[in-house]
N, C-alpha and C positions, 0 to 999 in steps of 0.2 A: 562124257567127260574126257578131257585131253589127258593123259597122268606125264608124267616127267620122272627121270630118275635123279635127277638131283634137285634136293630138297632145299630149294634157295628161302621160299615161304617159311620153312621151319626154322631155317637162319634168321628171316626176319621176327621171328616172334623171339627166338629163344637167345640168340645175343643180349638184345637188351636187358630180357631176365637174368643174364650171365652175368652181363653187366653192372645189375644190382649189384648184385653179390658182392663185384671185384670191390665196386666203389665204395660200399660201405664198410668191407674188411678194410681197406686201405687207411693208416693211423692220420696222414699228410693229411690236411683237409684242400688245400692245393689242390697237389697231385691225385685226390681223388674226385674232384670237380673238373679237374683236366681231364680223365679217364672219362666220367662220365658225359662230358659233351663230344668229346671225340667216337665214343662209342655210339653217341645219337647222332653224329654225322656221317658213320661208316652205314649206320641202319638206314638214313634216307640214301647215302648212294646203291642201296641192294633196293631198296623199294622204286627208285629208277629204272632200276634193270628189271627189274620187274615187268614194269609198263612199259618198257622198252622190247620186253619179249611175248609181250599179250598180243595177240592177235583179234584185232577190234571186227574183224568178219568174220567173226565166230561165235554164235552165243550161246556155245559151252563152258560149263567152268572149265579150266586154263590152271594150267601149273598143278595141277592136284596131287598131292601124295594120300597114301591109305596104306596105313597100318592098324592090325589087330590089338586094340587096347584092351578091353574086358570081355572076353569071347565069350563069354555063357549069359551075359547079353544080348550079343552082336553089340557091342558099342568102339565103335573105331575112333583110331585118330584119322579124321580126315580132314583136311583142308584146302582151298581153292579160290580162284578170283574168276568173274565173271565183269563186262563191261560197267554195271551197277557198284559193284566193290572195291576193283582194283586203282584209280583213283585218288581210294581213302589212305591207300598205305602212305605216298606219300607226303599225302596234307596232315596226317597223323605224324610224321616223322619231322616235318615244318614246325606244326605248335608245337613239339615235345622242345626243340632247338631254341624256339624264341622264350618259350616259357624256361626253362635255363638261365640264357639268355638275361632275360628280364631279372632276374630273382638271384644274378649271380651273386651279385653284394647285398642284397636284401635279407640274406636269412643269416641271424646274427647265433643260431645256438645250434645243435647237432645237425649241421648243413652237410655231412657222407650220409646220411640218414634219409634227409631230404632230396639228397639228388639221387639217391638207389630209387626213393619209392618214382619218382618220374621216369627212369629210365624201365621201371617194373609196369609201371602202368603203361608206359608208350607200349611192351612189347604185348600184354594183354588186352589192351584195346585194337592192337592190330589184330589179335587172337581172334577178337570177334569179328573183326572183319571178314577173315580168312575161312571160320569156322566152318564144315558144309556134315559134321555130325552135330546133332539138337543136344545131345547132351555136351560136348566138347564146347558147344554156342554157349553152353548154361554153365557150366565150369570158367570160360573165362570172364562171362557176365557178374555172375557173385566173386569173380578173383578183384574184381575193380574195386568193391568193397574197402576194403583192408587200408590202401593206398590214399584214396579220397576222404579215410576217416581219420587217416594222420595226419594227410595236409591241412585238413581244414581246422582239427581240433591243436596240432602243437602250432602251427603258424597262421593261425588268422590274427583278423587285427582287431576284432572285435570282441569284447569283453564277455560274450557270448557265444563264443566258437566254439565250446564241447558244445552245447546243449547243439548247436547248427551243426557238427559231426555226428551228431548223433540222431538229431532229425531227420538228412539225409538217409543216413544207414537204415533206419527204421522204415523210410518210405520206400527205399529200393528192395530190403528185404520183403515189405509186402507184395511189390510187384512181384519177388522175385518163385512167392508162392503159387501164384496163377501162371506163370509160366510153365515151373515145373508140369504141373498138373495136367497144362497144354501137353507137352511132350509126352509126358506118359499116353494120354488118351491117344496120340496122333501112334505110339508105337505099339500099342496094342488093337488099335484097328487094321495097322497093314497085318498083325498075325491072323485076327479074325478074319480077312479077305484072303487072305494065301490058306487058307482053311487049316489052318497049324496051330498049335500049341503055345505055351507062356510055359518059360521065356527062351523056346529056342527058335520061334520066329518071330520074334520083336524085333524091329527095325528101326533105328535111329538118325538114319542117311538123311540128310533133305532129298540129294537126287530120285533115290529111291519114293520116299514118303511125299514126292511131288507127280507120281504114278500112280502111287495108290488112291484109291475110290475112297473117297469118304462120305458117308451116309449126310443125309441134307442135316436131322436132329444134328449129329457129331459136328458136322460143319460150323453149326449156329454156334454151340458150346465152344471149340477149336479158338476159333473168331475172337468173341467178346474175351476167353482168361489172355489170349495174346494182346489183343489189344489194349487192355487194362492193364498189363503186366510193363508191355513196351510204353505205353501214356505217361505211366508215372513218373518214367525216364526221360520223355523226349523234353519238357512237362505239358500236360494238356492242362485247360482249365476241363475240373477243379484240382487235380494233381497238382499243382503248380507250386504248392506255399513254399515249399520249404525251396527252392530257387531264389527268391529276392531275401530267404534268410541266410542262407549261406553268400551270396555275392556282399550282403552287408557284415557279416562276420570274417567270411573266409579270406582267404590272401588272395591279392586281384591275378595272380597268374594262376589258382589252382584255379578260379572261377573262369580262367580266360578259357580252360581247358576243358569246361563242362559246359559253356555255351557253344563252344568250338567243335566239339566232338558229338553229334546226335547221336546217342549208338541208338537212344529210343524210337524215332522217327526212323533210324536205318530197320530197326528192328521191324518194324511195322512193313515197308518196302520186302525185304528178304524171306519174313517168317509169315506173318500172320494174313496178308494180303493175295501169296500166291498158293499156301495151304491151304485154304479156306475160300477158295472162290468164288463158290454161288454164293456165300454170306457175305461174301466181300462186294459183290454188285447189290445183292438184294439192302446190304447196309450200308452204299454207300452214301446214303442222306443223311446218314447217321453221322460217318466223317465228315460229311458237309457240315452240318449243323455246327459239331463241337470244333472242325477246324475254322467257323466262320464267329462263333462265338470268342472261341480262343481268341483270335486273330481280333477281333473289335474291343474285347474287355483286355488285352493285352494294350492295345494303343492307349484309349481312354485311361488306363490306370495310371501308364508311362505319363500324360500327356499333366498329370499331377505332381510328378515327381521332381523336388528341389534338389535329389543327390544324385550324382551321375552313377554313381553303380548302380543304386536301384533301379534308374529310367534304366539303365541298358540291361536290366535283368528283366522285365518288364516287356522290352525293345522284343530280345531273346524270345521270349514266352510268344508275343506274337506275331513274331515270325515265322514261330512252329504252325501258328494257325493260320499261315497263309501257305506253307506247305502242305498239311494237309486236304485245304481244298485244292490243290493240285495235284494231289494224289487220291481224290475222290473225285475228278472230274473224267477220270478213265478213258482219258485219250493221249494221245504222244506229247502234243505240247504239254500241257498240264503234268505228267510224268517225267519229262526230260528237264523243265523250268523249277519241280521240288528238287530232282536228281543233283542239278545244277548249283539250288540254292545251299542244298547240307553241304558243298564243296566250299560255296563261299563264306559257311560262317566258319570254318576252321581260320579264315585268318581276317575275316571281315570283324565278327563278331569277336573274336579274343583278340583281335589287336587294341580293339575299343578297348576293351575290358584292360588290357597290359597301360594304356596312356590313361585310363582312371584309376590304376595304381602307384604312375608317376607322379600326376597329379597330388595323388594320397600323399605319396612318401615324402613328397616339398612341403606342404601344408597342411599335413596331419587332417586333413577333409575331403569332400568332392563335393560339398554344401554350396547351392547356389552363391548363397548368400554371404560366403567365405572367400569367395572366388570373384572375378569380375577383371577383364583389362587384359585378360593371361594373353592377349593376341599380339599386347605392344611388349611384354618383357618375355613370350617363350612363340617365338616365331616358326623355330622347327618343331616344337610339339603342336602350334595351329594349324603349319603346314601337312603333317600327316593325320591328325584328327578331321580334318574341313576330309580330306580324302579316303578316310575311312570312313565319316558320315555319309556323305557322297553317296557309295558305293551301298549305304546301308540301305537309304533312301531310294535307289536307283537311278541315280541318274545317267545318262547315255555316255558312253565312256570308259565305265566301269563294270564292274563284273556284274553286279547287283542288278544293272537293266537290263541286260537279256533272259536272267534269271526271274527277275517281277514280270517281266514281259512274257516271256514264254504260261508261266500259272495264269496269269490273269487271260489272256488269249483258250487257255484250255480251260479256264472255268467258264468267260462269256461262252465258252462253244458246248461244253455240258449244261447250263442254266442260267438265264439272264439276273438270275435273283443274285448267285454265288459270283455270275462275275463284278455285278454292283458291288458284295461284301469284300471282294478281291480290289476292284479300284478304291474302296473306302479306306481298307487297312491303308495303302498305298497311299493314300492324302495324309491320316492321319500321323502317318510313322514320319512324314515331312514335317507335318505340324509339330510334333512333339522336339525331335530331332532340329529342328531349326530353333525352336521356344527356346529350349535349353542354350544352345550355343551363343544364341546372342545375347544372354543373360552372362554367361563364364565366360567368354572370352571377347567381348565386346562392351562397352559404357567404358567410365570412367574408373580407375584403381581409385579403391575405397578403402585398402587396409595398407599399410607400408609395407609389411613381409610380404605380399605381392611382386613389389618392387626389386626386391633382393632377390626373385628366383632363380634358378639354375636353368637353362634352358636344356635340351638334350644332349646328353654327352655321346660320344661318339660307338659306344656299344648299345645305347640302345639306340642310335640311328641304323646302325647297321640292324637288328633284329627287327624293326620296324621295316625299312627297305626289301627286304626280301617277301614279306606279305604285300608291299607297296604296288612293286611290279609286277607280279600275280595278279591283281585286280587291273592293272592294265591291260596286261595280256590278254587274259581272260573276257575283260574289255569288249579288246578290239577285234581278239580274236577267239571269238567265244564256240568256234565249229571246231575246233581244238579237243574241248570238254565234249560237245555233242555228236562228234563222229567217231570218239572212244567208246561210249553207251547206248549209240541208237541201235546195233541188231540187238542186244541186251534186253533195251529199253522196248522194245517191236517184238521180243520173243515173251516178256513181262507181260504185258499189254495184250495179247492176243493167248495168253490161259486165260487170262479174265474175260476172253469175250466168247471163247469157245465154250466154257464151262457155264455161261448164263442160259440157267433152264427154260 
């Protein structure tokens, strides 16, 4: 581990928290909407510098500080980024901006309220980012809780948004049991390998707890509560329900932020994959299976759907399962192509999500069947829609094909069956994704309020624009992304091959 004595990381997490604070103290509801996006645009210039001082031929964690949090544990504060993590800070600090952004005039009742919990959540989700003690990982995991259950329950738009607050909460709090559990188990076998006592050699470090020996039974155990725990979040099928209940209830920018943000799928990547790695090769049929199941009953469900939220919630779902057969396929392409793809749905996937909630806001809908022509009266919302499906689909150009390209390339090379399941999602997600579009925004205008739309106005052209040309970049020049995480991604990848029994 590299350490640093200036704690820029802990700036990036605990500003925005600070942040909260100021903007919900503040009476002005203005002046404190002002506060709060200028504070989420000071946090993406630190998360810059960040990745501006990472050292990508290194694949140590970077930037680390360690401090003594509850000593008659050992449980520290520690935090750090490695080529895998550091990345997410600032595509974390991008959605937090657009989803503002989006929702600046949208929310009509305690909006200091509103914009604290975003700026709480942008700095706790970086939290998890950053995290490299298991319990400080699990402290900001359940901190996410709180934030997600106000948005969705006081501002959704659905008649239905407690009980979808509250199904949420319910299902992450289940995972949030088996993780715990993981952690304990993983901090009392490094005491029992240091031949020491409970609890004054319990160990909660990852660097640490990625040294220690762990027994093949404990491994199996290790494995399945993290996986379960992180599934529920990423959402795997059968995990998944309450994902198209909350996009159909909740407000399209708190939803842009939960298909945007995998902390579950990161989770799976950081904790459970390289703790557990003779179970993580001996199972990885097992992520094959459920990310190739995922990924197929995720398209086919989409490929039914008349509302655009729900298909892109759906979209969401099996995309997860086309990640993780790229993270079962235990080779570089395959790992750098998922690593790649969670970067693009921070602004792939939530920007979808933020133009099916303009759509909403104009037409009280996103109902096939309510919609139709949007292409002749809202030319700049077709024009970035057509480019975010694009990129959703993969096409060459945009960020989405090197990232489909790379998974499916490292599943054909792990198993001819999973990279079939790989090119099939990949047809399908065309299918779906084009079905739709030329139903909304192509035929003939069928209703008059159609006709009257507003097309985009010029703030959210600008919030839109900045995820815009990201997906070009990334595009065109997608060794950008992959020369950030390949020793990272090559020090990942090779515990999982030295440790295969």
């Amino acid at each position: 581990m590299i350490e640093t004595d200036f704690p820029l990381l802990s700036l990036i997490i605990v500003i925005p928290l600070l942040g909260a604070v100021l903007a919900g103290s503040i009476r002005n509801i203005d002046i404190s909407k002002q506060i709060a996006f200028f504070i989420a645009l000071f946090t993406l210039l630190l998360t810059i510098f960040a990745l501006l001082l990472f050292d990508a031929d290194k694949s140590e964690f970077q930037l680390v500080e360690r401090h003594p949090w509850i000593p008659i544990l050992n449980i520290e504060y520690l935090v750090g980024v490695d080529g895998i993590s550091v990345l997410f800070l600032p595509m974390t600090a991008i959605v937090t901006i657009i989803t503002m952004l989006a929702s600046w005039n949208a929310i009509s009742h305690s909006s200091r309220f509103h914009f604290a919990l975003l700026l709480a959540l942008e700095g706790i989700s970086i939290g998890i980012y950053c995290a490299l003690d298991t319990v400080l990982f699990f402290l900001f995991w359940e901190l996410t809780l709180p934030p997600f259950f106000f948005l969705i329950g006081l501002w959704g738009i659905g008649s239905q948004r407690r009980s979808a607050a509250m199904k949420y909460t319910l299902f992450m709090l289940a995972g949030g049991v088996t993780l715990l559990l993981a952690i304990i188990v993983l901090a009392t076998n490094h005491a029992t390998q240091a031949g020491g006592q409970i609890p004054n050699d319990l160990s909660f470090s990852l660097p640490v707890l990625l040294t220690t020996p762990l027994p093949h039974d404990l491994q199996t155990l290790v494995f399945l509560l993290l996986l379960f725990g992180f599934a529920v979040k990423s959402p795997l099928v059968p995990l998944h329900t309450w994902l198209p209940t909350v996009a159909m209830e909740g407000p399209a920018h708190v939803v842009a932020i939960l298909v945007g943000l995998k902390l579950g799928v990161y989770g799976i990547l950081r904790f459970t994959m390289p703790l557990a790695p003779v179970a993580a090769v001996e199972f990885s049929w097992v992520l094959s299976v459920i990310g190739a199941f995922t990924l197929i009953y995720g398209a086919l469900i989409a490929l039914q759907q008349t509302n655009l939220r729900r298909l892109l919630a759906y979209a969401s779902i099996s995309h997860v399962g086309l990640v993780m057969v790229g993270i079962a396929s235990l080779n570089m392409q395959g790992f750098q192509g998922a690593v790649f793809q969670l970067i693009n749905f921070t602004f792939v996937a939530s920007s979808l999500m933020l133009i099916a909630g303009f759509i909403q806001h104009r037409f009280g809908s996103t109902e096939a069947v309510h919609l139709g022509g949007l292409a002749k009266v809202m030319p700049k919302l077709t024009c970035f829609y057509f480019l975010f499906m694009l990129a959703s689909i993969g096409v060459p150009g945009t960020s989405g094909f090197p990232a489909e390209l790379l998974m499916i390339v490292g599943a054909l090379g792990a198993h001819s069956v999973l990279g079939v399941a790989a090119l099939s999602g990949a047809i399908l997600g065309a299918a779906y994704m084009l079905s739709f579009t030329r139903k909304t925004f192509f035929g003939p205008i069928v209703h008059n309020y159609v006709n009257q739309a507003i097309d985009l106005q010029l703030r959210e052209i600008i919030l839109l624009l900045i995820p815009a040309l990201l997906i070009l970049w990334f595009g065109l020049y997608p060794d950008y992304i992959l020369n950030i995480n390949q020793v990272s991604s090559e020090a990942w990848l090779s515990r999982l091959i030295t440790k295969t029994p």
